[in-house]
PDB file with one MODEL, atoms N, CA, C and O in Angstrom:
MODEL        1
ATOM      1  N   UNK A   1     -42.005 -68.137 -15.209  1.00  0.00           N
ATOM      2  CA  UNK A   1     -42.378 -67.137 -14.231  1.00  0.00           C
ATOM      3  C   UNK A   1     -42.527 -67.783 -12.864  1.00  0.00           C
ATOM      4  O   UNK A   1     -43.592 -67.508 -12.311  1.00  0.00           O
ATOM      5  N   UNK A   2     -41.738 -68.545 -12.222  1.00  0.00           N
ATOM      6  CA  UNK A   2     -41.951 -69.533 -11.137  1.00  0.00           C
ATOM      7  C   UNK A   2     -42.111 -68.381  -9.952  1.00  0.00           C
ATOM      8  O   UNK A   2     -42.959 -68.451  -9.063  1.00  0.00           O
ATOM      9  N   UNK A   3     -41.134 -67.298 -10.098  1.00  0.00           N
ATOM     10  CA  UNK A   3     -40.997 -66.680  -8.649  1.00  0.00           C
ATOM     11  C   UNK A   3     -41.818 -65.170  -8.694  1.00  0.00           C
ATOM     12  O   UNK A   3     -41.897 -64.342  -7.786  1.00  0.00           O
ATOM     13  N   UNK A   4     -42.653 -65.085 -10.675  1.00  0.00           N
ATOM     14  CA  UNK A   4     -43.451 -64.017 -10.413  1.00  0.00           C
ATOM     15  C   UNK A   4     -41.863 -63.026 -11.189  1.00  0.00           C
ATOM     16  O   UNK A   4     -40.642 -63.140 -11.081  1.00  0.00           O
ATOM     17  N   UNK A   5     -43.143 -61.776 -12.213  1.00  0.00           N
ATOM     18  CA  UNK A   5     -41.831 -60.645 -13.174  1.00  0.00           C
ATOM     19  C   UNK A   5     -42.260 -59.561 -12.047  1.00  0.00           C
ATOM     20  O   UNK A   5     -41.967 -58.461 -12.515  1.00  0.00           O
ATOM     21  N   UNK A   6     -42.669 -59.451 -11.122  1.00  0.00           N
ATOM     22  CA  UNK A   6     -43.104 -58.109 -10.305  1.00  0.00           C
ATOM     23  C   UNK A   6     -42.121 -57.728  -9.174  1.00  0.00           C
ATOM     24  O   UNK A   6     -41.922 -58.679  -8.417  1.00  0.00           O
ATOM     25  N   UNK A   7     -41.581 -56.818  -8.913  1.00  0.00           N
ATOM     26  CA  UNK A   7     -40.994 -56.330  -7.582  1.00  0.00           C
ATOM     27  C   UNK A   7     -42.404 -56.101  -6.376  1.00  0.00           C
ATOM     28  O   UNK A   7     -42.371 -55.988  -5.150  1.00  0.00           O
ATOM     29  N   UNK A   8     -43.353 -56.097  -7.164  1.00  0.00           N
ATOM     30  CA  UNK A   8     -44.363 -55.507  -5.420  1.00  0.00           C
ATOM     31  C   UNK A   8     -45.103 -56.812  -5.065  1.00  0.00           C
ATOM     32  O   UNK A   8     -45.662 -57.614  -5.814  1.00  0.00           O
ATOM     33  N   UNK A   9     -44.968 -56.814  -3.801  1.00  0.00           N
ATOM     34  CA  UNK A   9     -45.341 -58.527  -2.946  1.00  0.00           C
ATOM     35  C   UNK A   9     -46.090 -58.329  -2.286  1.00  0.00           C
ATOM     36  O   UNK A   9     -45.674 -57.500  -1.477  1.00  0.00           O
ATOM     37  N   UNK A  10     -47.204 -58.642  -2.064  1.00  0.00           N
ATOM     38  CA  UNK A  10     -48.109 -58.880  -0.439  1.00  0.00           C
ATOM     39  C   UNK A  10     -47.057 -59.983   0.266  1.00  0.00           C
ATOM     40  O   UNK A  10     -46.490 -60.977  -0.187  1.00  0.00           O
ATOM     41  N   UNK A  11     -47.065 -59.188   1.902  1.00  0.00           N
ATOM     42  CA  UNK A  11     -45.908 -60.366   2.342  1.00  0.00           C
ATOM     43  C   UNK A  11     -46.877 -60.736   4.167  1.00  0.00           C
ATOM     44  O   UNK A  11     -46.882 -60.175   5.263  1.00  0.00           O
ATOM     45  N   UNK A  12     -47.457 -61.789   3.654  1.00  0.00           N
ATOM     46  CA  UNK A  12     -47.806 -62.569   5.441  1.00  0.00           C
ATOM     47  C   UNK A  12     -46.997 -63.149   6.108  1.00  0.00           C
ATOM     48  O   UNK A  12     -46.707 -64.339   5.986  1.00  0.00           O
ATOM     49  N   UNK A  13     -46.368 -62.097   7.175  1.00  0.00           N
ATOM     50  CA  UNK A  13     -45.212 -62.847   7.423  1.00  0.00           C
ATOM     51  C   UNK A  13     -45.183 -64.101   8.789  1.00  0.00           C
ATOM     52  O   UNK A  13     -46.246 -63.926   9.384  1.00  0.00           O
ATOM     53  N   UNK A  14     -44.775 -64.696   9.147  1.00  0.00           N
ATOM     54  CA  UNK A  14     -45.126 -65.715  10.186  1.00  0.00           C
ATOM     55  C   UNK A  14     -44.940 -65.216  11.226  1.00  0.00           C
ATOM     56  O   UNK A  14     -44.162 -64.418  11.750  1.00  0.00           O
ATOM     57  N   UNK A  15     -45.938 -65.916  11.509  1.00  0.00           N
ATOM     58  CA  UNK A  15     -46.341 -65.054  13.374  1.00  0.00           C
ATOM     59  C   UNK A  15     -48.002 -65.293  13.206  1.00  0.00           C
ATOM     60  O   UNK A  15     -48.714 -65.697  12.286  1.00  0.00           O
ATOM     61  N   UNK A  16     -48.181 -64.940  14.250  1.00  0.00           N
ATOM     62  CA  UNK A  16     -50.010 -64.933  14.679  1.00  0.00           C
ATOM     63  C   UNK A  16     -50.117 -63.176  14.385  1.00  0.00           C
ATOM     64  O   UNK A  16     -51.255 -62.749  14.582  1.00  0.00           O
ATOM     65  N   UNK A  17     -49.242 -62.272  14.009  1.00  0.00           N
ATOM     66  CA  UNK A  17     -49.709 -61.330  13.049  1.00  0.00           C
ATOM     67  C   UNK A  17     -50.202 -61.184  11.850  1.00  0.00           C
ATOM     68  O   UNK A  17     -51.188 -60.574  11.437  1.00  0.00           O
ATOM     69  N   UNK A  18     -48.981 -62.149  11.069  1.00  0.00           N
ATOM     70  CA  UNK A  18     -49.407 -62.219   8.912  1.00  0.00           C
ATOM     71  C   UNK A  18     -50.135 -63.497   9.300  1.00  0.00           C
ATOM     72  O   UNK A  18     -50.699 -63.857   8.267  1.00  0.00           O
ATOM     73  N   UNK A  19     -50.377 -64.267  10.169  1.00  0.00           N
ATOM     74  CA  UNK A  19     -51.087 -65.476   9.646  1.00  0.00           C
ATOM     75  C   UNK A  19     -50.958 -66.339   8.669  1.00  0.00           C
ATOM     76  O   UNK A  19     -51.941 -66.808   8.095  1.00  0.00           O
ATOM     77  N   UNK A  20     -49.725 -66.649   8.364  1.00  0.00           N
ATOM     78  CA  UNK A  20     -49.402 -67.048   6.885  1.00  0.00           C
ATOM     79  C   UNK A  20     -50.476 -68.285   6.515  1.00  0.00           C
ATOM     80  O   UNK A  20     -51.177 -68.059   5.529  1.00  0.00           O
ATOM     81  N   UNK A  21     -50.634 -69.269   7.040  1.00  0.00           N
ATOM     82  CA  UNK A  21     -51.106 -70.455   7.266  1.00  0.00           C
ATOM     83  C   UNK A  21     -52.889 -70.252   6.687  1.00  0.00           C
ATOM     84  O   UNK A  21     -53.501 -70.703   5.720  1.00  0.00           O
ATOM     85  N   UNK A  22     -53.126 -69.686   7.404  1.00  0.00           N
ATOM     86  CA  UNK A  22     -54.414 -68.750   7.542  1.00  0.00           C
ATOM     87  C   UNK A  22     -54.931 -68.506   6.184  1.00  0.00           C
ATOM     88  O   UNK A  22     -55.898 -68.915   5.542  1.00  0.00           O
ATOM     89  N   UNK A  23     -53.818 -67.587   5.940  1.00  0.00           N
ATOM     90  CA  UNK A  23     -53.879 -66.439   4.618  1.00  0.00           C
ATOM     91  C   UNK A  23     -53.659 -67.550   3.133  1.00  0.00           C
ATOM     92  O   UNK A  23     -54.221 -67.295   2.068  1.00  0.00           O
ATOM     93  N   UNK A  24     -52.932 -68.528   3.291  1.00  0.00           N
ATOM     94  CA  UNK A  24     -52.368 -69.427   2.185  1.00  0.00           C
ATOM     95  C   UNK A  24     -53.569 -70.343   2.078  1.00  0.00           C
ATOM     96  O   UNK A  24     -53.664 -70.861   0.965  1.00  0.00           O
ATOM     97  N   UNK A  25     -54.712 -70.747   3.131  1.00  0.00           N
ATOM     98  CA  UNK A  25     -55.783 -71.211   2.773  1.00  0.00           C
ATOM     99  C   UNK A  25     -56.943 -71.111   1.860  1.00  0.00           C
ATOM    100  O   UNK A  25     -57.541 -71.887   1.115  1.00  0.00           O
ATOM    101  N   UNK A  26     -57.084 -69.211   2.374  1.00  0.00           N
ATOM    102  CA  UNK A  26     -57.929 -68.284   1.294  1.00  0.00           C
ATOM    103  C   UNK A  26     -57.274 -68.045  -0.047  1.00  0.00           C
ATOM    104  O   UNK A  26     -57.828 -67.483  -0.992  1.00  0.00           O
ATOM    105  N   UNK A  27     -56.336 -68.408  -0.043  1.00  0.00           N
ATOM    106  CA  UNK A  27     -55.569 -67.087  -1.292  1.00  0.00           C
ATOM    107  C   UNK A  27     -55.410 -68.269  -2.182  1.00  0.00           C
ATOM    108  O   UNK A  27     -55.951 -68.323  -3.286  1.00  0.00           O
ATOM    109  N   UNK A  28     -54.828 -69.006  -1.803  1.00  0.00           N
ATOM    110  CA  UNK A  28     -54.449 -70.609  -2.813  1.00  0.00           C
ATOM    111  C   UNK A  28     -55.181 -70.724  -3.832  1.00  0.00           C
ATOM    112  O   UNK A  28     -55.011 -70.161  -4.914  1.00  0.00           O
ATOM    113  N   UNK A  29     -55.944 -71.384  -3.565  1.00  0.00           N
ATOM    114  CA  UNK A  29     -56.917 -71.649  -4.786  1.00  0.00           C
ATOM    115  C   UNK A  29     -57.632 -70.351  -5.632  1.00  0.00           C
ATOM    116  O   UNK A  29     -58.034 -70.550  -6.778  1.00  0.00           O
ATOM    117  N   UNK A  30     -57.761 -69.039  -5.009  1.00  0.00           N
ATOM    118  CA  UNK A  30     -58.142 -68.138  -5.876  1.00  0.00           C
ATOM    119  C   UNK A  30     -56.809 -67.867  -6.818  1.00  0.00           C
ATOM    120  O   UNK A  30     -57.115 -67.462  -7.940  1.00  0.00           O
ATOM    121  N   UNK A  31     -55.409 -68.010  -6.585  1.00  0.00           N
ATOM    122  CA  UNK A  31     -54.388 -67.694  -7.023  1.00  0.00           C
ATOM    123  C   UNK A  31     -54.194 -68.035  -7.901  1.00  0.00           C
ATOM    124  O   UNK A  31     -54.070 -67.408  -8.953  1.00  0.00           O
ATOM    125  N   UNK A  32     -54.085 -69.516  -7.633  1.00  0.00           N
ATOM    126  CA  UNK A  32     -54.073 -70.882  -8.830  1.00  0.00           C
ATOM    127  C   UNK A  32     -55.249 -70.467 -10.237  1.00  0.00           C
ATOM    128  O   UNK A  32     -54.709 -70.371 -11.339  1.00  0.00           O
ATOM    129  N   UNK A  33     -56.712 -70.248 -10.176  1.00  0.00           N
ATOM    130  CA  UNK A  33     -57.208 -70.049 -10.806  1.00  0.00           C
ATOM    131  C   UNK A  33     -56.734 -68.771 -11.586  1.00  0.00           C
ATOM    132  O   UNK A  33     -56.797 -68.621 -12.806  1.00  0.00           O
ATOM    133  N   UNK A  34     -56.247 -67.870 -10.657  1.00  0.00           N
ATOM    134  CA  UNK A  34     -56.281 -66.526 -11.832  1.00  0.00           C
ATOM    135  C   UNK A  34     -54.758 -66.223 -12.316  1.00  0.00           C
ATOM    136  O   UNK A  34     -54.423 -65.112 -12.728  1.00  0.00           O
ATOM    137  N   UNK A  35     -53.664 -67.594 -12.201  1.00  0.00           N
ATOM    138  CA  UNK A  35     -52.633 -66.981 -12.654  1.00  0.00           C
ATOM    139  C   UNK A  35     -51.582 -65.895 -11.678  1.00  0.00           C
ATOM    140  O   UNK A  35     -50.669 -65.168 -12.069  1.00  0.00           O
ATOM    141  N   UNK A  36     -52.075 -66.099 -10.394  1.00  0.00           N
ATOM    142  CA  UNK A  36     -51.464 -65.036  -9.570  1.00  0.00           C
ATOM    143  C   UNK A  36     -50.483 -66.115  -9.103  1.00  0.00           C
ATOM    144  O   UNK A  36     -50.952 -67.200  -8.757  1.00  0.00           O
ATOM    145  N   UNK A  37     -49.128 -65.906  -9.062  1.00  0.00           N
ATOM    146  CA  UNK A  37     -48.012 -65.847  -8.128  1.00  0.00           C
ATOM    147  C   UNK A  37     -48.093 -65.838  -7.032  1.00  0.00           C
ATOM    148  O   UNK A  37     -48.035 -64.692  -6.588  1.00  0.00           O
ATOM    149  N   UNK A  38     -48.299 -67.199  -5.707  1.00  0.00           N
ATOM    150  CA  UNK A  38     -48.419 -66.938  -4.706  1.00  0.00           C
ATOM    151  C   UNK A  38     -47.349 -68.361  -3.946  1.00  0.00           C
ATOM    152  O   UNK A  38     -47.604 -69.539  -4.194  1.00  0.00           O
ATOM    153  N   UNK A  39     -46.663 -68.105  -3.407  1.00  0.00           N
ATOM    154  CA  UNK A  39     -45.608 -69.060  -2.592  1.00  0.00           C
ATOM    155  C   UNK A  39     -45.159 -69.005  -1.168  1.00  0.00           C
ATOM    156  O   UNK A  39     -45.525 -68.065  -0.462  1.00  0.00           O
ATOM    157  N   UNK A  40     -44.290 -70.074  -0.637  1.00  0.00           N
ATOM    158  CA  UNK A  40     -44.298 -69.506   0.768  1.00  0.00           C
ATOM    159  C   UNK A  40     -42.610 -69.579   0.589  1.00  0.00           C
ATOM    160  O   UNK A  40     -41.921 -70.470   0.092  1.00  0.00           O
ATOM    161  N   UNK A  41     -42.273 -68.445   1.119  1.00  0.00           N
ATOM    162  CA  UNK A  41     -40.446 -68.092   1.226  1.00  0.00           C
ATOM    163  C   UNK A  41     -39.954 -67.607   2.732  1.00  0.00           C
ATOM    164  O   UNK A  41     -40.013 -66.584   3.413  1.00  0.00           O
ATOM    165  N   UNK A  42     -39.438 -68.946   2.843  1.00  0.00           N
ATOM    166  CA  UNK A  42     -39.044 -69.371   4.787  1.00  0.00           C
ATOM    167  C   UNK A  42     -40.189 -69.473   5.256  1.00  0.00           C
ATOM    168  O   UNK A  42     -40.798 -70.484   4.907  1.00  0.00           O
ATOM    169  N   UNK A  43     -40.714 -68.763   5.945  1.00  0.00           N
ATOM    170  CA  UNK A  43     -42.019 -68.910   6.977  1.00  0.00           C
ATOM    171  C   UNK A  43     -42.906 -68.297   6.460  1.00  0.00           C
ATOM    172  O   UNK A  43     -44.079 -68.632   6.628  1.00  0.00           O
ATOM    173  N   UNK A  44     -42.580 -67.338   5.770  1.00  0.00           N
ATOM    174  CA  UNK A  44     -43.531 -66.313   4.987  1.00  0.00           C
ATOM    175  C   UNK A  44     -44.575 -66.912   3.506  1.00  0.00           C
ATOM    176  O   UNK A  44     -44.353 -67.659   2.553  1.00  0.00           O
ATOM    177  N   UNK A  45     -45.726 -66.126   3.969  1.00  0.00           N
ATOM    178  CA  UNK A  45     -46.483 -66.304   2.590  1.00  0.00           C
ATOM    179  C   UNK A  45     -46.725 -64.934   1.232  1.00  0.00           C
ATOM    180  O   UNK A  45     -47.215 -63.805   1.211  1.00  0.00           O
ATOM    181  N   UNK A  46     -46.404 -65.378   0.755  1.00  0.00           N
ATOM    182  CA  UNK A  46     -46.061 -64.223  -0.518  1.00  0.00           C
ATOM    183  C   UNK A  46     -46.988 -64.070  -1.830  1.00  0.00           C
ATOM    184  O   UNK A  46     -47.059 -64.989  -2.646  1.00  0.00           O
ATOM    185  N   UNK A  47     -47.561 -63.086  -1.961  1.00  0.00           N
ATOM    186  CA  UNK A  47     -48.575 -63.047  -3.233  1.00  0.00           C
ATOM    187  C   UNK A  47     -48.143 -61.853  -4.400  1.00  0.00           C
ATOM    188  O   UNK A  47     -48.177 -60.729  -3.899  1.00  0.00           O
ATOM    189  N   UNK A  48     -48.001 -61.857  -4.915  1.00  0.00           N
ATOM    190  CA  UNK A  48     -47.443 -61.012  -6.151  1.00  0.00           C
ATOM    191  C   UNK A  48     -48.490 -59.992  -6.824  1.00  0.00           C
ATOM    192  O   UNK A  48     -49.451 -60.240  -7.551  1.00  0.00           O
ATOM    193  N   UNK A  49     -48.045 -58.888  -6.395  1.00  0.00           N
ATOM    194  CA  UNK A  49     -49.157 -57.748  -7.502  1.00  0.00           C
ATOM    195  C   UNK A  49     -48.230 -57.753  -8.988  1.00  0.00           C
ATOM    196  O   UNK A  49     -47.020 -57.964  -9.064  1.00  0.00           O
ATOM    197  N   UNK A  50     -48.873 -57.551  -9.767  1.00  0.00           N
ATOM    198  CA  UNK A  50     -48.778 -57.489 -11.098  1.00  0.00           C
ATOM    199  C   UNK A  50     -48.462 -56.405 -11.150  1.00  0.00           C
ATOM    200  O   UNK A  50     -49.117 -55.696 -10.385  1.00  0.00           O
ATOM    201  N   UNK A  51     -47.360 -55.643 -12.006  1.00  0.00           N
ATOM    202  CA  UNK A  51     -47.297 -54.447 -12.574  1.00  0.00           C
ATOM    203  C   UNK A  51     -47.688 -54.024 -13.433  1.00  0.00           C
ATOM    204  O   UNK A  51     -46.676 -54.123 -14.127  1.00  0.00           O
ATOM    205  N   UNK A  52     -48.800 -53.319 -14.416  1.00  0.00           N
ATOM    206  CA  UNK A  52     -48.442 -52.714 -15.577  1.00  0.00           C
ATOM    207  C   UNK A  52     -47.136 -52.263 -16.342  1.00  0.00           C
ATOM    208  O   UNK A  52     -46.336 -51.486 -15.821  1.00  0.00           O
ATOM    209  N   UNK A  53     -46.980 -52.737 -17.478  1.00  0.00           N
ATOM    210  CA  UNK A  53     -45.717 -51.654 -18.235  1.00  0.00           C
ATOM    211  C   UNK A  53     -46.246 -51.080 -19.318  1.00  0.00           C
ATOM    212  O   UNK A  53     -47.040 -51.696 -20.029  1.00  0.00           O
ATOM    213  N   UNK A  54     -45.839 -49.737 -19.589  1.00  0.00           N
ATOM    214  CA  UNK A  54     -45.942 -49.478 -20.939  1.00  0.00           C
ATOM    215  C   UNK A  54     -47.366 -48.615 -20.905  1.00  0.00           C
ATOM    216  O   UNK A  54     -47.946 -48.031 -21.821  1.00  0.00           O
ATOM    217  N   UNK A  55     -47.608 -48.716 -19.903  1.00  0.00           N
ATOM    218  CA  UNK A  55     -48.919 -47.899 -19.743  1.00  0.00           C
ATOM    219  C   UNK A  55     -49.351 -46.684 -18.983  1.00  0.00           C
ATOM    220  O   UNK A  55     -48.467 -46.635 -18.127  1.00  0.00           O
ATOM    221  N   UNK A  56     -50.045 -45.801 -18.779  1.00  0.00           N
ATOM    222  CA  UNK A  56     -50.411 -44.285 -18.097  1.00  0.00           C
ATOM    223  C   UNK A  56     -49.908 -45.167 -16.550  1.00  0.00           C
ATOM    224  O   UNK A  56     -49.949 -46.368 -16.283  1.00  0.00           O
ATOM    225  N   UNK A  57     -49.463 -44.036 -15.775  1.00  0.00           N
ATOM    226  CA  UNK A  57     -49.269 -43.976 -14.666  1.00  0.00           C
ATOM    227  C   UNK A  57     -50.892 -44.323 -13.808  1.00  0.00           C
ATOM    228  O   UNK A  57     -50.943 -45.122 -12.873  1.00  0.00           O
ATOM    229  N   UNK A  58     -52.192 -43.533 -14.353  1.00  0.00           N
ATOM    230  CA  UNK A  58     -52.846 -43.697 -13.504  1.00  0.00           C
ATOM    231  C   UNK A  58     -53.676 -45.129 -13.684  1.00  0.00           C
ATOM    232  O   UNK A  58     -54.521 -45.514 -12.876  1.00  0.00           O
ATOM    233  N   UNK A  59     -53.317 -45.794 -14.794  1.00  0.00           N
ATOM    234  CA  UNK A  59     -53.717 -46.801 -15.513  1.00  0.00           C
ATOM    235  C   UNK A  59     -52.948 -47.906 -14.709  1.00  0.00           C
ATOM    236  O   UNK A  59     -53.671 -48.901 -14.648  1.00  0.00           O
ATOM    237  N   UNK A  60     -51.860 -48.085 -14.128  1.00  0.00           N
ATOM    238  CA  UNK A  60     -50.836 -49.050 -13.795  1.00  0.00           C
ATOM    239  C   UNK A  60     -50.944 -48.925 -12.540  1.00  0.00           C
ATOM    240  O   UNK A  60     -50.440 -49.876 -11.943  1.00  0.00           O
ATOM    241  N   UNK A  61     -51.742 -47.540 -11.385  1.00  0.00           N
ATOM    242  CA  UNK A  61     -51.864 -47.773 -10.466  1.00  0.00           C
ATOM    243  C   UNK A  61     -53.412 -47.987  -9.952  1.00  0.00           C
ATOM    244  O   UNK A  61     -53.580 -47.970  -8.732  1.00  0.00           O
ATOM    245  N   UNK A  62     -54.445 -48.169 -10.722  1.00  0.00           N
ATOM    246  CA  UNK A  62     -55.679 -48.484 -10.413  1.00  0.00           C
ATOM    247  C   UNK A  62     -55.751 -50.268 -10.359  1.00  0.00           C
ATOM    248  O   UNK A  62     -56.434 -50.945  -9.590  1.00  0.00           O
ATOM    249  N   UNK A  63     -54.432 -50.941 -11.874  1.00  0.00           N
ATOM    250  CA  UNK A  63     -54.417 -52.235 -11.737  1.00  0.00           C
ATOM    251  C   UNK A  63     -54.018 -52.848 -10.149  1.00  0.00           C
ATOM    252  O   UNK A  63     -54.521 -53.733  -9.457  1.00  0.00           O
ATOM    253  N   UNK A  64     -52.955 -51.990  -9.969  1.00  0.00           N
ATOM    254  CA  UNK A  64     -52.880 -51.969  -8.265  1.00  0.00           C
ATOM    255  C   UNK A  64     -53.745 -52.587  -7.417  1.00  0.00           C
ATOM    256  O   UNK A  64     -54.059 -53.685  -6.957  1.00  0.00           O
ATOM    257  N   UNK A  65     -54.041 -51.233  -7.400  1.00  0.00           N
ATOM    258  CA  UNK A  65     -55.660 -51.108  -6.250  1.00  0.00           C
ATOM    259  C   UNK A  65     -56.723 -52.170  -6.662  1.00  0.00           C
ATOM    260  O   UNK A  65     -57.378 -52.835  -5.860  1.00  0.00           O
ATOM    261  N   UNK A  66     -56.822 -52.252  -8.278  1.00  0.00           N
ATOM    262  CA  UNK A  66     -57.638 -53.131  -8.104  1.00  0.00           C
ATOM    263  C   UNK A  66     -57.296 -54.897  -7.684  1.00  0.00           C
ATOM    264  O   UNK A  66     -58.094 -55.756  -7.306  1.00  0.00           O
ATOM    265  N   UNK A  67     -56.030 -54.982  -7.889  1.00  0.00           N
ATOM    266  CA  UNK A  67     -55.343 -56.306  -7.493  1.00  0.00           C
ATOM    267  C   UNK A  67     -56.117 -56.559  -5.768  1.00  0.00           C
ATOM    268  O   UNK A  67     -56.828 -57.424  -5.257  1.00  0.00           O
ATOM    269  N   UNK A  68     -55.556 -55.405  -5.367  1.00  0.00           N
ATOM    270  CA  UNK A  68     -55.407 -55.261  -3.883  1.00  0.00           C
ATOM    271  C   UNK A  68     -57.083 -55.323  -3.567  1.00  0.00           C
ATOM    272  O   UNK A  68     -57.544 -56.241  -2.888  1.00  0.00           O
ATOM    273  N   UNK A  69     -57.546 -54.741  -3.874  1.00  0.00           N
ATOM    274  CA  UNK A  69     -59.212 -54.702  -3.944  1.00  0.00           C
ATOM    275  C   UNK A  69     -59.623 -56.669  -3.569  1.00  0.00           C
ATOM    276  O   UNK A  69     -60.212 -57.293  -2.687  1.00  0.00           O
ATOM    277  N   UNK A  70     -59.058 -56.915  -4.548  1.00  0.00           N
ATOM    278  CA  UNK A  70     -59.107 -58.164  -4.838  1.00  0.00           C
ATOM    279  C   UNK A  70     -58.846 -58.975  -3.743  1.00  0.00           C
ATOM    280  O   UNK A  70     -59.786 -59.396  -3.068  1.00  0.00           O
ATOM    281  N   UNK A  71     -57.590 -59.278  -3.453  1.00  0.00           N
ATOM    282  CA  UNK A  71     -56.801 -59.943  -2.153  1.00  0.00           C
ATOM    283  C   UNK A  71     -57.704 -59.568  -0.845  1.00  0.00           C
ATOM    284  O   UNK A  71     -57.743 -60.221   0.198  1.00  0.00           O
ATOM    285  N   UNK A  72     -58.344 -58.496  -1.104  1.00  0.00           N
ATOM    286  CA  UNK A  72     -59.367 -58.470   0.286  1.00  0.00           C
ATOM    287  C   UNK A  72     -60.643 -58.386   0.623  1.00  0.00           C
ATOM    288  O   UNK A  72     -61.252 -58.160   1.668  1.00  0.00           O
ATOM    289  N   UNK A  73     -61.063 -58.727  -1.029  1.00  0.00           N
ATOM    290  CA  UNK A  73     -62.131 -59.355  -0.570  1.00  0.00           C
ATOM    291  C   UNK A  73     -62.522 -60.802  -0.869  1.00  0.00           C
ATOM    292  O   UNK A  73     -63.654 -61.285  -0.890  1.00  0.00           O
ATOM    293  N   UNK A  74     -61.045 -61.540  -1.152  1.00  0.00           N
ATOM    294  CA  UNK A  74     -60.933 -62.740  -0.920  1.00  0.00           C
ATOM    295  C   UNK A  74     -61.078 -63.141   0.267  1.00  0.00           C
ATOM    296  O   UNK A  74     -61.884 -63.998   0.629  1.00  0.00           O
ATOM    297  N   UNK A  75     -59.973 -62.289   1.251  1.00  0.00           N
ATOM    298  CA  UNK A  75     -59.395 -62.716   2.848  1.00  0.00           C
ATOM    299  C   UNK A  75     -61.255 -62.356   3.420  1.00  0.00           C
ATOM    300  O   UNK A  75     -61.712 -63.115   4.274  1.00  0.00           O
ATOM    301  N   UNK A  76     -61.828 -61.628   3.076  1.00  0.00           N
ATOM    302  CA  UNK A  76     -62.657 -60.847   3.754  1.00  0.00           C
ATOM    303  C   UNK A  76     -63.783 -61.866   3.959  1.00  0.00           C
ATOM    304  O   UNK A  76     -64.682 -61.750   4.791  1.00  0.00           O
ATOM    305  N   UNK A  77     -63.588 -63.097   2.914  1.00  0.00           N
ATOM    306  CA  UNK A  77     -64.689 -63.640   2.596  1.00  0.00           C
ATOM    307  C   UNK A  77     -64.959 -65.009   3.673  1.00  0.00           C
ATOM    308  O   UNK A  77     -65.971 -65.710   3.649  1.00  0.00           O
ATOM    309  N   UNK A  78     -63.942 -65.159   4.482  1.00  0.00           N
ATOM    310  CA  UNK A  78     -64.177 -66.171   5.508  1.00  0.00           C
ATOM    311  C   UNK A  78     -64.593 -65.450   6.715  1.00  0.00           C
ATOM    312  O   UNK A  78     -64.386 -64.254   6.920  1.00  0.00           O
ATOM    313  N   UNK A  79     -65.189 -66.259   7.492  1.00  0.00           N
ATOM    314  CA  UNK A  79     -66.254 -66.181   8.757  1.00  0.00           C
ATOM    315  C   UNK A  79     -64.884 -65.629   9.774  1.00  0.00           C
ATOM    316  O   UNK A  79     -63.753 -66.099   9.652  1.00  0.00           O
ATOM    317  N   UNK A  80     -65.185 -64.759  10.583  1.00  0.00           N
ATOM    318  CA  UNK A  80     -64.413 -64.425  11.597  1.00  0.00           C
ATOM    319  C   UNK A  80     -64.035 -65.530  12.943  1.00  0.00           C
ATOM    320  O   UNK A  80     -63.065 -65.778  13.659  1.00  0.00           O
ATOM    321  N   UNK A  81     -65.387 -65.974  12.781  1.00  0.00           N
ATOM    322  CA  UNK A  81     -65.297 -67.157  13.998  1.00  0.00           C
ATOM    323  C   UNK A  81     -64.234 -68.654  13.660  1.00  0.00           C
ATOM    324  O   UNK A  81     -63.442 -69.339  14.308  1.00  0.00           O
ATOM    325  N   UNK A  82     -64.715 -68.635  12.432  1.00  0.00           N
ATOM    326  CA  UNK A  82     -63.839 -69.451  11.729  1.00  0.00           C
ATOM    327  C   UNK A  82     -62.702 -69.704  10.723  1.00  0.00           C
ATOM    328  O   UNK A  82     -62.153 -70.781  10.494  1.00  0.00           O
ATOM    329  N   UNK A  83     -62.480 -68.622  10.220  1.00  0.00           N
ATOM    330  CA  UNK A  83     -61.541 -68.339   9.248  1.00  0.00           C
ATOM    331  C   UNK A  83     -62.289 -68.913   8.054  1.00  0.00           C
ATOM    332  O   UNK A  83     -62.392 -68.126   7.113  1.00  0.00           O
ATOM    333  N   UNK A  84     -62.766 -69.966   7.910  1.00  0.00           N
ATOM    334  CA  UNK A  84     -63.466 -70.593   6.813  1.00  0.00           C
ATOM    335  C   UNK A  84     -63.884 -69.717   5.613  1.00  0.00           C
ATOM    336  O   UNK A  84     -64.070 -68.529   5.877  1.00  0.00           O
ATOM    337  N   UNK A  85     -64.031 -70.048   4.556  1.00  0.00           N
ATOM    338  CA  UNK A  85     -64.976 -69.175   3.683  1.00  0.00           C
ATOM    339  C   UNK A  85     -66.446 -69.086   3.877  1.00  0.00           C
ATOM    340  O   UNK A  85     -66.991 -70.070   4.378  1.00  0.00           O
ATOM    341  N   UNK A  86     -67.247 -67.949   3.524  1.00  0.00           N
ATOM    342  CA  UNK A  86     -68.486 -67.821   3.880  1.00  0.00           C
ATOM    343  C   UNK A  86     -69.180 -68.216   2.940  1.00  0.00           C
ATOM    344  O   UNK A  86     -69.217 -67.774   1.791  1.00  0.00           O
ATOM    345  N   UNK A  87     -70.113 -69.599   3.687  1.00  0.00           N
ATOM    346  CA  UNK A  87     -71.076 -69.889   2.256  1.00  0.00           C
ATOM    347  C   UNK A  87     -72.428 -69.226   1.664  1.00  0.00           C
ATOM    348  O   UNK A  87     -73.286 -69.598   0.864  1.00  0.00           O
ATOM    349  N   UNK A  88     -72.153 -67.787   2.628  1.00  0.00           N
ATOM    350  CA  UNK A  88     -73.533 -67.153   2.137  1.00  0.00           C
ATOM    351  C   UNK A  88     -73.545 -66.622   1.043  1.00  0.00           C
ATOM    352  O   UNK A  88     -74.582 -66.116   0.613  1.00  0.00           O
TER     353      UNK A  88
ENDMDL
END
C-alpha cells in the first residue's frame, strides 16, 4: 500500500497557501502512528482518507468526516504564533 487503496486525498499544495512544509510537520508523526498514508508528490503534501467498502452509505461517510475531524484537530493543535504543537 505504498501510495495508499483510496481515491480521496487531502492535498497541501505548495505555496504559503497549503503550507506543505508546515502541514508535513503536524501530520507526520500522527500518520506514521495510525497507519495513515501521508507523502509528498512534487511540491505537494498528500494525506489519504480511507474509504469504507462494503458498507451503508451513511456509515462510509461519517468514517469520512470522522477522518477529517481528525486531520484538524491535529493541524489545530499547534500554537498560531508558532506553528509548534501545543503543550497545554
Amino acid at each position: 500500500r505504498k501510495h495508499g487503496g483510496t481515491p480521496l486525498w487531502l492535498l497541501f499544495p505548495s505555496g504559503a497557501w497549503g503550507r506543505p512544509t508546515e502541514v508535513r510537520t503536524l501530520l507526520e508523526p500522527w500518520a506514521e502512528r495510525n497507519g495513515v498514508c501521508a507523502e509528498w508528490r512534487g511540491g505537494d503534501y498528500v494525506v489519504a482518507v480511507d474509504i469504507e467498502t462494503g458498507e451503508e452509505r451513511d456509515q462510509v461517510v461519517r468514517g469520512i468526516v470522522d477522518q477529517l475531524k481528525t486531520v484538524g484537530n491535529v493541524l489545530a493543535s499547534a500554537t498560531p504564533e508558532t506553528g509548534a504543537p501545543d503543550a497545554t
